[in-house]
C-alpha positions as CSV (number, residue, x, y, z in Angstrom):
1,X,0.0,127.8,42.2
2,X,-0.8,127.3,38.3
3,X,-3.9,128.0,36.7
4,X,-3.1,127.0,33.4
5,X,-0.3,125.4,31.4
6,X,-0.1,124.7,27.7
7,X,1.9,123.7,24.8
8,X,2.1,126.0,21.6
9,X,4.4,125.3,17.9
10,X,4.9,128.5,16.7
11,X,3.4,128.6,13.0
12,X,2.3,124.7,13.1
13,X,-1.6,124.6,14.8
14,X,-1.9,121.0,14.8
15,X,1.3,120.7,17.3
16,X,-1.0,121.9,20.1
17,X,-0.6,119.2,23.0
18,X,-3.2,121.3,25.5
19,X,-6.2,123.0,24.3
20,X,-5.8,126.7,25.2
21,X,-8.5,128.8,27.3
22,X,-10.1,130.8,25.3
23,X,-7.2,133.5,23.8
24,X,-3.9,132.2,26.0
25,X,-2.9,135.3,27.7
26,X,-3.5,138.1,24.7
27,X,-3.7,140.9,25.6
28,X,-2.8,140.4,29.2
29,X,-4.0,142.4,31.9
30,X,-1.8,143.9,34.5
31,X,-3.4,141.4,37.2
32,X,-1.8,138.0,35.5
33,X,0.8,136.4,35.7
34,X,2.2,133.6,34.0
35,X,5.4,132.7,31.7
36,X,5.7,132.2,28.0
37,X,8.7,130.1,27.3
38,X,10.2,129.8,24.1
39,X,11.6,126.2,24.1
40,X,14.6,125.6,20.9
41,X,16.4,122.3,20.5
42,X,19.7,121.5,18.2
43,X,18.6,117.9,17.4
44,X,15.2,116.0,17.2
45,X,13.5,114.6,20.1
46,X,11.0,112.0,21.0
47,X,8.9,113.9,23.8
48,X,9.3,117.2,25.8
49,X,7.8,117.2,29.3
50,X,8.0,120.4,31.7
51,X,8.4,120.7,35.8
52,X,7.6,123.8,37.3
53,X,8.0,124.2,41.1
54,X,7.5,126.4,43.6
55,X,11.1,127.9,45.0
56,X,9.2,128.4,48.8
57,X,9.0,124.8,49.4
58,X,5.0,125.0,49.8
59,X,4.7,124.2,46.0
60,X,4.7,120.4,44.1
61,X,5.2,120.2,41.0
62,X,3.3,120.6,38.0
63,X,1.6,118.2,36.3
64,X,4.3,116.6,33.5
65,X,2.5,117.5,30.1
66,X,4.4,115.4,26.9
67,X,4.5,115.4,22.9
68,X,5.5,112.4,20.5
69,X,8.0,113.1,18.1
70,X,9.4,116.4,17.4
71,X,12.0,117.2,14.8
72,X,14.5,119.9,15.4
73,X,12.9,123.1,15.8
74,X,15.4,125.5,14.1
75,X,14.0,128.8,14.1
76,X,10.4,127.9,14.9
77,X,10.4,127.0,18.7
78,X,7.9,125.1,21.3
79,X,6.1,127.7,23.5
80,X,5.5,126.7,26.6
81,X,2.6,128.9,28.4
82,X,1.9,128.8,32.0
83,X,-0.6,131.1,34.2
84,X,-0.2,131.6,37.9
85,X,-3.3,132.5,40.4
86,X,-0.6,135.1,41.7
87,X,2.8,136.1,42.2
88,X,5.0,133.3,43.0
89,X,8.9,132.7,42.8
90,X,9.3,129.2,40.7
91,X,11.7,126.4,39.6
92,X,11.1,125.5,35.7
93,X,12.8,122.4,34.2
94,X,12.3,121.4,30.5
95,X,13.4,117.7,29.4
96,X,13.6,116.6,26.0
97,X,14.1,112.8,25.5
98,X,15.1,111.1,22.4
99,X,17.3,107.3,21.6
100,X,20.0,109.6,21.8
101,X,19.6,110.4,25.7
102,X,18.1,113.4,27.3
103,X,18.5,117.4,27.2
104,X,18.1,119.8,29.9
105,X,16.9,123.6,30.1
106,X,16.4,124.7,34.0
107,X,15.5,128.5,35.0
108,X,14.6,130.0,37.8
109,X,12.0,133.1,37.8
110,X,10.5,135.8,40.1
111,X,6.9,135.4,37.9
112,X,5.1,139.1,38.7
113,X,3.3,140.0,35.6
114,X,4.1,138.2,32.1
115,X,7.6,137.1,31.9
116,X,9.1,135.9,28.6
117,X,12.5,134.2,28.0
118,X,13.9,131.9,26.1
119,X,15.6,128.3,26.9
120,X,18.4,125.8,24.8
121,X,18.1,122.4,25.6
122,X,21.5,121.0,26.0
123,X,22.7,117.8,27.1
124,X,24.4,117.8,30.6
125,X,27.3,115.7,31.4
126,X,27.3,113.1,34.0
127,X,30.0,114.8,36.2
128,X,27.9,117.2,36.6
129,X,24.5,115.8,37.5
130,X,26.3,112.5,39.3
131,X,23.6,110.9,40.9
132,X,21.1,111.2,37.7
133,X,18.3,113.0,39.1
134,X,18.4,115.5,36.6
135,X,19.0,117.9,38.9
136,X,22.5,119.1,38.5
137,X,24.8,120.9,41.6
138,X,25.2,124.1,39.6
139,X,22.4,125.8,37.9
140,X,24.1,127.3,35.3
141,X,25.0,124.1,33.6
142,X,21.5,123.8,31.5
143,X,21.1,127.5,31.5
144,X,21.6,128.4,28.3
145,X,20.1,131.0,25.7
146,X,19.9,130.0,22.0
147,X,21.4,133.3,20.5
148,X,24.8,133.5,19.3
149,X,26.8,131.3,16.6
150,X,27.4,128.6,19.1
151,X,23.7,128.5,20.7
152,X,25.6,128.5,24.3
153,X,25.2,132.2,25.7
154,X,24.9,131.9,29.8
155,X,21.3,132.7,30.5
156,X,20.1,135.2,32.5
157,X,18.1,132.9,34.8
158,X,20.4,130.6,36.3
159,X,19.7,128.5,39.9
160,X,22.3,129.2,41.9
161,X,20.0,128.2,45.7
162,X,17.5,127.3,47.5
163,X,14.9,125.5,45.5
164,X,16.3,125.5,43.0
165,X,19.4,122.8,42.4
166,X,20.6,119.4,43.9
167,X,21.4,119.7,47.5
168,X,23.3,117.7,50.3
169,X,19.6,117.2,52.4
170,X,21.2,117.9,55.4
171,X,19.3,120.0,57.8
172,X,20.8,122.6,59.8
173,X,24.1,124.2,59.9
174,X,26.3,121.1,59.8
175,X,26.5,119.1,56.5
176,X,27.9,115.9,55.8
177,X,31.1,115.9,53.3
178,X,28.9,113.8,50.7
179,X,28.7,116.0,47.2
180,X,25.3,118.1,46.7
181,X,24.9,116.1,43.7
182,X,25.4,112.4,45.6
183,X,21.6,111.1,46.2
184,X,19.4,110.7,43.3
185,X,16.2,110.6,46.0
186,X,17.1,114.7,47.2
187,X,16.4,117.3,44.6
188,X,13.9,120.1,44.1
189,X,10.1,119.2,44.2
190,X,11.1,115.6,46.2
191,X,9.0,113.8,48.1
192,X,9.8,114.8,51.4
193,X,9.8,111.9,54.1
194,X,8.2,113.6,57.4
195,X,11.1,114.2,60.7
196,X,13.6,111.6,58.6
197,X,16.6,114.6,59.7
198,X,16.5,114.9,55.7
199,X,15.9,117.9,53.5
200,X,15.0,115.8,50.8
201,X,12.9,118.5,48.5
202,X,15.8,121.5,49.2
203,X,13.5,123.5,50.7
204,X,16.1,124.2,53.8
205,X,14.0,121.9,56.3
206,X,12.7,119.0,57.0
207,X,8.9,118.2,57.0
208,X,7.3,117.6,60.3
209,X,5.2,114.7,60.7
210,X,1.2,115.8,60.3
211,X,-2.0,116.0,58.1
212,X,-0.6,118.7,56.2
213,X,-3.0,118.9,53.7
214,X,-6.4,117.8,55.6
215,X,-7.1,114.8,54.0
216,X,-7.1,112.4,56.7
217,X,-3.5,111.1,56.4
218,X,-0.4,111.8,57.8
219,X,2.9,112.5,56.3
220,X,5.4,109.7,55.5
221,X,8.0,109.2,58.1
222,X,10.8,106.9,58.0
223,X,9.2,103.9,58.9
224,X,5.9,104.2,57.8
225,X,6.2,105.3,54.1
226,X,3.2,103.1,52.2
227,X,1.0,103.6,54.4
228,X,0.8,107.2,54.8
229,X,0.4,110.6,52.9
230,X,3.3,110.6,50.4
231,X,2.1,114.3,48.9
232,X,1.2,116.0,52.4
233,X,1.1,119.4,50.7
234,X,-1.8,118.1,47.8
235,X,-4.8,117.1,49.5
236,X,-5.4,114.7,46.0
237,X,-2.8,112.9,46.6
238,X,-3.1,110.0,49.1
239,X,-3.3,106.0,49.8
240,X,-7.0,106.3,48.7
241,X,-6.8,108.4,46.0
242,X,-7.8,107.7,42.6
243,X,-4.8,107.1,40.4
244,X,-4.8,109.3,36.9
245,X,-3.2,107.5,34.6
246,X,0.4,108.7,32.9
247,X,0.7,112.4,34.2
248,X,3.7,111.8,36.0
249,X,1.9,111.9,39.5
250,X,2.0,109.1,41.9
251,X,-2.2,110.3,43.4
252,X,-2.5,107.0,45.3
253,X,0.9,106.6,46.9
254,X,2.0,102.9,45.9
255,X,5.2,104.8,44.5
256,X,4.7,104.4,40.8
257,X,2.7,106.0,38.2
258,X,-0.2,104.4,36.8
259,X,-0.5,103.3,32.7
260,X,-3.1,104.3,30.4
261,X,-5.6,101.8,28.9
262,X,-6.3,103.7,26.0
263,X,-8.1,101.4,24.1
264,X,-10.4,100.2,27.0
265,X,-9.5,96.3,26.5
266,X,-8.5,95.9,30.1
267,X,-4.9,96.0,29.3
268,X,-2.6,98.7,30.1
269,X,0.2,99.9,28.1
270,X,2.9,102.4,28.9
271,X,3.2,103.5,25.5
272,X,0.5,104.3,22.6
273,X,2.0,101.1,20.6
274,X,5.4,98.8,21.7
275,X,4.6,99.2,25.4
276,X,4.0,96.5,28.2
277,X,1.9,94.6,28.6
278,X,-0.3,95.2,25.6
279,X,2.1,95.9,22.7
280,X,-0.9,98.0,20.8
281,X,-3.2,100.4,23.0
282,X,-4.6,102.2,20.3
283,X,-6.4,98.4,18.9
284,X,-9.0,96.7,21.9
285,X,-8.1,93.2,19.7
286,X,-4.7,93.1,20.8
287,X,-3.2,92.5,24.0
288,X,-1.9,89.7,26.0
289,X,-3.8,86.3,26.3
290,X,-6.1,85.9,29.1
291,X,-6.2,82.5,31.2
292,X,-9.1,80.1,30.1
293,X,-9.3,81.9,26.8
294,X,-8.9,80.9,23.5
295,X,-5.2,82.9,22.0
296,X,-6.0,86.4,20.1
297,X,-3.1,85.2,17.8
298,X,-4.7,84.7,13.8
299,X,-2.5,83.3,11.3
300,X,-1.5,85.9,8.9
301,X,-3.5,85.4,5.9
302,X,-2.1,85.4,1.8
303,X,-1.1,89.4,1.5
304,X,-1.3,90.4,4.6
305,X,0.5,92.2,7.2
306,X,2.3,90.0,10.5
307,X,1.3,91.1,13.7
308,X,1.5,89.9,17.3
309,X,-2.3,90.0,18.6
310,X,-1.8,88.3,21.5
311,X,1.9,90.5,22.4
312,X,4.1,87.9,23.3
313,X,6.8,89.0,21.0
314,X,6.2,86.4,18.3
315,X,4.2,86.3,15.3
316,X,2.1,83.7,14.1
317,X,3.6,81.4,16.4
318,X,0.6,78.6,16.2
319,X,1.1,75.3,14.7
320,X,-1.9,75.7,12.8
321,X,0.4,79.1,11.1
322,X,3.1,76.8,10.1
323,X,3.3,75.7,6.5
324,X,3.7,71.7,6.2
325,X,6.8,72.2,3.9
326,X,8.8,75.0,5.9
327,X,12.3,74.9,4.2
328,X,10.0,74.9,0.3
329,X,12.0,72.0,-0.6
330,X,8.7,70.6,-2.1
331,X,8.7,67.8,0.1
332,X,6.3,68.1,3.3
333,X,6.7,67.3,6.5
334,X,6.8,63.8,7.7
335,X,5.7,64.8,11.3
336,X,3.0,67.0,10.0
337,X,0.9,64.8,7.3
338,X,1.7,61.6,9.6
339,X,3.6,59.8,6.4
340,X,6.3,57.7,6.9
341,X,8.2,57.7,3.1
342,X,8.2,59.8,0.3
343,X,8.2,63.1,2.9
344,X,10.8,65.3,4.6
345,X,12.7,63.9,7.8
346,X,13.8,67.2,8.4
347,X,11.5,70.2,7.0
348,X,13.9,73.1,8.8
349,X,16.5,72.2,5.9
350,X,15.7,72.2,1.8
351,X,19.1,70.2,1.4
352,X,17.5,67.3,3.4
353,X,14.3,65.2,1.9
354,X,13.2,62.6,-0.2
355,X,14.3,64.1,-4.0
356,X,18.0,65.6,-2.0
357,X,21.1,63.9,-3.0
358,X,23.3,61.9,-0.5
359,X,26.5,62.6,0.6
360,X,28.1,59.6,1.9
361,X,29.5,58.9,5.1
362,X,28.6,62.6,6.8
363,X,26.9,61.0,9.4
364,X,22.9,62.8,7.2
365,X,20.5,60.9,6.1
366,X,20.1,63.7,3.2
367,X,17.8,61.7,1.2
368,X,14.8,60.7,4.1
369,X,15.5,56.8,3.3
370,X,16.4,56.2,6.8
371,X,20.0,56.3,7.3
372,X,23.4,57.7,5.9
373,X,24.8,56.0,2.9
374,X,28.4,54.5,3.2
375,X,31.3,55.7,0.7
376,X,32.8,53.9,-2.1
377,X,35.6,51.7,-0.9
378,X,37.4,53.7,-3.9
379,X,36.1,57.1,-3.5
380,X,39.5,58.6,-1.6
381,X,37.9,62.4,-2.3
382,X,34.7,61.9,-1.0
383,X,33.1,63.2,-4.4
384,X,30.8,60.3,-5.2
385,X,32.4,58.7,-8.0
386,X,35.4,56.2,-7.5
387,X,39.0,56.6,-9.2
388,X,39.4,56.0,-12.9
389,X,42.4,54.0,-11.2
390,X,40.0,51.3,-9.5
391,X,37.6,51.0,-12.3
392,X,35.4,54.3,-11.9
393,X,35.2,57.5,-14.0
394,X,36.9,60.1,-10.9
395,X,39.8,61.7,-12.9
396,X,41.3,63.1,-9.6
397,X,40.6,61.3,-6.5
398,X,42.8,62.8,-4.5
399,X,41.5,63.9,-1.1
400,X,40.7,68.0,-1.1
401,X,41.3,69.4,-4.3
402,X,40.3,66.2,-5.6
403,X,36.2,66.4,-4.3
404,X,35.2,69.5,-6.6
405,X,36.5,67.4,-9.6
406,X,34.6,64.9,-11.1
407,X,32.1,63.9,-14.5
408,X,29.4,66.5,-14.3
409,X,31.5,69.3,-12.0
410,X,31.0,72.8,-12.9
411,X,34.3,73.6,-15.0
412,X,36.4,76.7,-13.9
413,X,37.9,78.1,-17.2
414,X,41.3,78.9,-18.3
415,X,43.1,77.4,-15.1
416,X,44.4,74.0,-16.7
417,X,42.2,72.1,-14.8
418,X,39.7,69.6,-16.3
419,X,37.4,69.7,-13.1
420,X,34.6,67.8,-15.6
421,X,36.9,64.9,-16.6
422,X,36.0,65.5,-20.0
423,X,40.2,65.4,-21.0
424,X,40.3,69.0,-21.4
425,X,40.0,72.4,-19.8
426,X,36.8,74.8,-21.0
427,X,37.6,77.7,-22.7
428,X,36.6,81.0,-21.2
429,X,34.6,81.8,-24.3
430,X,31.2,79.6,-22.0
431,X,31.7,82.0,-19.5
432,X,29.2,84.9,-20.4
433,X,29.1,86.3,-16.8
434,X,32.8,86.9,-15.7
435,X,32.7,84.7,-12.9
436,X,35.4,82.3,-14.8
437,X,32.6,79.4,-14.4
438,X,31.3,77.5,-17.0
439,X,27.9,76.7,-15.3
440,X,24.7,75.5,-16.1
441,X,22.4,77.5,-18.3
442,X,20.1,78.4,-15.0
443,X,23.1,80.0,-13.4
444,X,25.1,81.4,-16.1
445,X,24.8,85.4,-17.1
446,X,24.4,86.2,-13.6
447,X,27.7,87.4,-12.2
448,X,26.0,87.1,-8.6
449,X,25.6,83.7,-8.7
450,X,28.9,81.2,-8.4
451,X,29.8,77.7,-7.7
452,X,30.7,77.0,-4.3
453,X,30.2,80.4,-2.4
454,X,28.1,81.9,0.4
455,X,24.4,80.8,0.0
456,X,22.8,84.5,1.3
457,X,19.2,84.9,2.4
458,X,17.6,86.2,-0.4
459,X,15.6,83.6,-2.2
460,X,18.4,83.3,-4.9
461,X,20.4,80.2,-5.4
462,X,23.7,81.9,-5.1
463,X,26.0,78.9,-4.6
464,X,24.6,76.9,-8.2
465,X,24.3,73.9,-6.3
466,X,20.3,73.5,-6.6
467,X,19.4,74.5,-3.3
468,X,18.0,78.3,-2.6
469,X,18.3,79.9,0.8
470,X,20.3,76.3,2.4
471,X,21.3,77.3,5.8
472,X,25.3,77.5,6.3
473,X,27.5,76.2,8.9
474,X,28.1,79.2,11.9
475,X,25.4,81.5,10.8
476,X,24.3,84.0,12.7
477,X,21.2,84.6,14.6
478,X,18.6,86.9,15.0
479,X,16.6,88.0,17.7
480,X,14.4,85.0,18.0
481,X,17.2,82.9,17.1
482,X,17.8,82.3,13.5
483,X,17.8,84.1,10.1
484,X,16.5,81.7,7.8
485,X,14.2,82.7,4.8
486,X,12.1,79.9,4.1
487,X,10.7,79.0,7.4
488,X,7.6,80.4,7.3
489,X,6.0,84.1,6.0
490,X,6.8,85.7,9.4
491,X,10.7,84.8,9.4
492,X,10.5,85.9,5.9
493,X,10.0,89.9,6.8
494,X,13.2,89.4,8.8
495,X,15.5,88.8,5.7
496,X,13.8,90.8,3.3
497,X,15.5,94.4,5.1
498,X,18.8,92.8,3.9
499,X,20.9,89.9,3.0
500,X,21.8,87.8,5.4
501,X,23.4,84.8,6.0
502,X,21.3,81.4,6.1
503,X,21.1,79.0,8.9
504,X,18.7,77.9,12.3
505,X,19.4,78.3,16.0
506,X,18.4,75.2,17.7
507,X,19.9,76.4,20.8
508,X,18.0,79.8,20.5
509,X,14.8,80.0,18.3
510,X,11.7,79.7,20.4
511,X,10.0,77.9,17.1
512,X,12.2,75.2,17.1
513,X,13.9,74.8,20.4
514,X,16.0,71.8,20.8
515,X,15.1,70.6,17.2
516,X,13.0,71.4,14.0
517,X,9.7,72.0,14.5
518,X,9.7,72.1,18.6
519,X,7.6,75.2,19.7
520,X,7.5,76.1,23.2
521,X,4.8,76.5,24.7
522,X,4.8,80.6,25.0
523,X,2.4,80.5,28.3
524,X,5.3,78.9,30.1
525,X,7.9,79.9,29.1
526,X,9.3,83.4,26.8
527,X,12.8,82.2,25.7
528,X,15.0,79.1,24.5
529,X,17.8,79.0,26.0
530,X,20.6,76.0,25.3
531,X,17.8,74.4,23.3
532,X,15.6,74.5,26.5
533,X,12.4,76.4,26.6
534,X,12.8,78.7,29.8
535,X,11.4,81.8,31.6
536,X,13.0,85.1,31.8
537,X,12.8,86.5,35.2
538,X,15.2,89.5,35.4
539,X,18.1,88.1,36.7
540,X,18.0,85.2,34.4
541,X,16.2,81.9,33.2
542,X,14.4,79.7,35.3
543,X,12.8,76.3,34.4
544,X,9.4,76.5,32.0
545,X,6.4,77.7,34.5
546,X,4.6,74.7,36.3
547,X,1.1,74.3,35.7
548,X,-1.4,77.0,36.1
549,X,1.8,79.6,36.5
550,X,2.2,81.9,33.4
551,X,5.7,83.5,32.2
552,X,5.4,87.3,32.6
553,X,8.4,88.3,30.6
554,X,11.4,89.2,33.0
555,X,9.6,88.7,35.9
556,X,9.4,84.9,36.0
557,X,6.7,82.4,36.5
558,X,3.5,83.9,38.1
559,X,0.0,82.6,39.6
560,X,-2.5,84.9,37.9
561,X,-5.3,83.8,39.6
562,X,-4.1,84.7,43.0
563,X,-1.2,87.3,42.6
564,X,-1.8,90.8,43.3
565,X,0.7,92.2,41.6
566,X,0.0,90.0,38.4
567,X,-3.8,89.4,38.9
568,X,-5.6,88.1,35.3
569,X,-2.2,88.7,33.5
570,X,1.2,90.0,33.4
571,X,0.4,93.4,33.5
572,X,-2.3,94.0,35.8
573,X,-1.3,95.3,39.5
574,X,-4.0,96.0,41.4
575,X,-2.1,98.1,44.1
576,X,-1.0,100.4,41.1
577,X,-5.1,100.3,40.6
578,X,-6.9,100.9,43.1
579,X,-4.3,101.2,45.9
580,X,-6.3,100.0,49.8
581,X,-9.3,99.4,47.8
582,X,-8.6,95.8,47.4
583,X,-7.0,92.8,49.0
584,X,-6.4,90.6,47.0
585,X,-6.5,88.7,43.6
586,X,-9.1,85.8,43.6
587,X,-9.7,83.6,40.4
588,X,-7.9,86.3,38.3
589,X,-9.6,89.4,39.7
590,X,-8.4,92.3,42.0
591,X,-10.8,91.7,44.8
592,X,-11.8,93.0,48.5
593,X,-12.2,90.0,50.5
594,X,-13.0,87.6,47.4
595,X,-15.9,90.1,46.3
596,X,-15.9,93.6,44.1
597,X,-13.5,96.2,44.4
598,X,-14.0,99.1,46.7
599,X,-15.7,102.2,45.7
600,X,-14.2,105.5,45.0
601,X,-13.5,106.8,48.7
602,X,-13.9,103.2,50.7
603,X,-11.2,101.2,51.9
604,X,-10.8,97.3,51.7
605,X,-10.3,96.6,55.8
606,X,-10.4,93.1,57.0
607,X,-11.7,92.1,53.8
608,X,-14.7,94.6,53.9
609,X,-15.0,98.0,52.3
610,X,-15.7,100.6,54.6
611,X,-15.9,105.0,54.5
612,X,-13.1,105.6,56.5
613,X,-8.9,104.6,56.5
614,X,-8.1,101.5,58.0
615,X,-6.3,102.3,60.8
């Protein structure tokens, strides 16, 4: 049905998607026949694909051609250019997709000669596309032309039948009472499912069972659907086809698909960079981890940029990446160096170590000597220092109020208060930042920075207490569980964006699950959960993976060695691959009876590969 189909940005060159044949329909001669589409949008959007299907019912649809980021085309539109072998009567849908959902523009044209039009994409409400197949009851919903102030004229090409909008797939002259719109698996250019009693392409009919097409399968019937012809009117499409990957076009029949290695490392992606399973197809040194292997993950040197080599969400996530004083308390790690004094009993907090000062009787052994120190028999506030009234130098002991005054307390002035115990309250004149604070030279002329308030992310000791970046009590967490500065250069590009409030998520942070310092093990397991190092598998968490299973993010714990559907790593299906050309997955390799894969045009049967379908 289509000879050729391209994209064009008026004025822009370098927005061509398709390379044109030679001059794309200039000057066209009376013979062709094809449609130039002038494509406008209100808003920007991330991609544009295009369906066009034949309104007989003979035609499939086109092959789905896509850009990447498209900003708002104002007055200077897409062009969308397709050629036709001959006169046909066809279906055309436009999609535009961006975070902010999709937008629609569907015609319907009688192609004989060069047609021209032009298309709005507008966004279509669910009530009236209610089963989501973007196929709405009435045509003239996402038929609109761009002229006028309000960019909404009704077009002149509305679907109003046949192949052309969502239908009830009933065949014959009795329907059922279900909506048009009420199946999301019936709408133009379907797959239709041979003598099922359903219409599921609108054509008016259901398909009778055959080798439509000549290749040497039969149509999909109800109960055979897998192992049959599942595009009975395209002789490339079939169970032993060879799967093109990311046109929108399911050649092989395993009912999906098939994604791109675009970089040739073996690994997949569904998108250029931030798809599954390898998080960067355009770099052959990044992509998931492969059993027996060493990791791809390098520690991010002095000035350079994080990254996730080995895409499994995290970034430099070895212990080897790990600095030995995590918190920059200046104390390292007593774990790390193997020391037993003079180092830091707990490195994911710079108020804990050896040079920290204890609080007594908090149940934290702040200074690393081994236990919590007992308060003063005489020390009712808590503060330290025991009451002037039992022999110490506490001028307020008094439980509360009492704990922020004491010798050497940061003096709030003009209040009548002598928080220092010095006899008298400081005059404002020592306050040279407005904060009403009489503070130590390091903290004072810098209104941001006051006794006894929010410590913030930010590598500034806001609170004047010694301490930079401390974490605080109910802080909030980020997506891999905390939002702490000073844990290492990675978690450091997650505060820099904007202040936030200090603190660690044992419960949560897949670096330190549980308890400072305890990694788990990302083979096994993807998320902590409770403190406990789990698997996501869709529907939940399960336990960490068992040995010699590997966590495929939301899909659970999985055998790589033997599982088709998971064969070498997470992403690798070898049904999506190579469809009956294998049967099976044997020491992490898609295999036909534990050797190669099939050739082009064989079929894996009984663990052989053979020229013909198994039957």
């Amino acid at each position: 049905m289509i000879d050729r189909f391209a994209f064009v940005r008026h004025g822009c060159a370098s927005f061509v998607v398709a390379a044109l044949v030679a001059v794309v329909l200039a000057g066209c001669q009376p013979e062709e026949h094809a449609l130039l589409l002038d494509v406008y949008t209100r808003d920007d959007i991330d991609s544009i694909a295009v369906t066009v299907t034949s309104r007989d019912g003979s035609g499939s649809t086109a092959p789905m051609s896509e850009w990447r980021r498209i900003a708002a085309m104002g007055d200077a539109p897409i062009r969308v250019e397709v050629s036709f072998l001959g006169p046909v009567d066809v279906f055309v849908q436009v999609r535009g997709e961006s975070a902010d959902g999709e937008t629609l523009a569907t015609r319907c044209y009688s192609i004989r000669g060069v047609v021209r039009d032009d298309a709005l994409l507008v966004a279509v409400p669910p009530s009236a596309d209610a089963d989501g197949d973007r196929f709405p009851e009435q045509g003239a919903v996402s038929c609109l032309d761009p002229e006028g102030a309000s960019g909404s004229t009704p077009c002149d090409n509305a679907c109003f039948g046949g192949v052309s909008v969502d239908c009830r797939g009933c065949v014959g002259l009795e329907c059922p009472a279900a909506p048009a719109d009420g199946d999301a698996t019936i709408f133009p250019g379907a797959d239709e499912i041979c003598a099922d009693g359903v219409d599921q392409d609108c054509d008016g009919a259901d398909l009778a069972c055959g080798d439509q097409d000549g290749d040497g399968y039969r149509s999909c019937g109800v109960d055979d659907a897998g192992a049959c012809d599942c595009g009975d009117e395209d002789a490339t499409r079939n169970p032993n086809a060879v799967e093109v990957c990311a046109d929108g076009i399911d050649q092989n029949c395993d009912g999906a698909d098939a994604r791109c290695d675009r970089d040739g490392d073996g690994f997949p992606a569904d998108l250029d960079v931030g798809g599954t399973p390898d998080c960067d197809d355009t770099d052959r040194n990044v992509h998931p981890d492969e059993t027996g292997l060493p990791t791809l993950e390098i520690c991010t040197p002095d000035g350079g940029t994080p990254r996730d080599e080995n895409c499994n969400r995290l970034i430099d996530e070895l212990p080897e990446c790990a600095s030995d004083d995590l918190d920059a308390d200046g104390s390292e790690d007593c774990v790390r160096t193997g020391a037993t004094t003079g180092c830091d009993c707990n490195d994911c907090d710079p108020t804990i170590g050896p040079r920290a000062s204890e609080i007594c009787g908090n149940g934290i052994d702040e200074n690393c000597d081994g236990a919590d120190t007992a308060c003063r028999a005489n020390d009712a506030d808590g503060d330290g220092v025991v009451s002037r009234m039992l022999g110490g130098a506490d001028c307020n002991d008094t439980p509360g109020d009492g704990a922020r005054i004491f010798p050497g307390a940061v003096e709030f002035c003009g209040n009548g208060i002598d928080e220092n115990c010095d006899t008298a309250d400081t005059a404002c004149s020592a306050d040279t930042d407005g904060d009403r604070y009489a503070e130590p030279a390091s903290c004072e002329g810098n209104a941001a920075i006051v006794p006894y308030s929010e410590e913030r992310c930010n590598g500034v000791d806001d609170d004047c207490d010694g301490f930079v970046d401390e974490p605080n009590p109910g802080a909030s967490d980020s997506v891999l569980g905390y939002d702490v500065c000073v844990l290492s250069r990675a978690d450091e590009t997650r505060c820099d964006a904007a202040e936030v409030r200090c603190g660690l998520r044992f419960d949560t942070s897949l670096y330190h699950c549980g308890g400072c310092r305890r990694a788990c093990d990302f083979i096994v397991a993807d998320v902590c959960n409770g403190g406990s190092c789990q698997c996501s598998n869709g529907a939940g968490f399960e336990s960490a993976c068992a040995s010699g299973n590997t966590c495929c993010a939301a899909r659970g714990c999985r055998d790589l060695q033997t599982d088709t559907a998971f064969c070498g790593n997470c992403g690798t299906n070898c049904g999506t691959l190579y469809g009956t050309r294998i049967d099976s997955c044997v020491a992490g390799a898609c295999s036909c009876g534990g050797g190669a894969v099939c050739a082009d045009g064989e079929s894996c049967c009984g663990g052989r590969c053979l020229d013909f379908r198994c039957e």
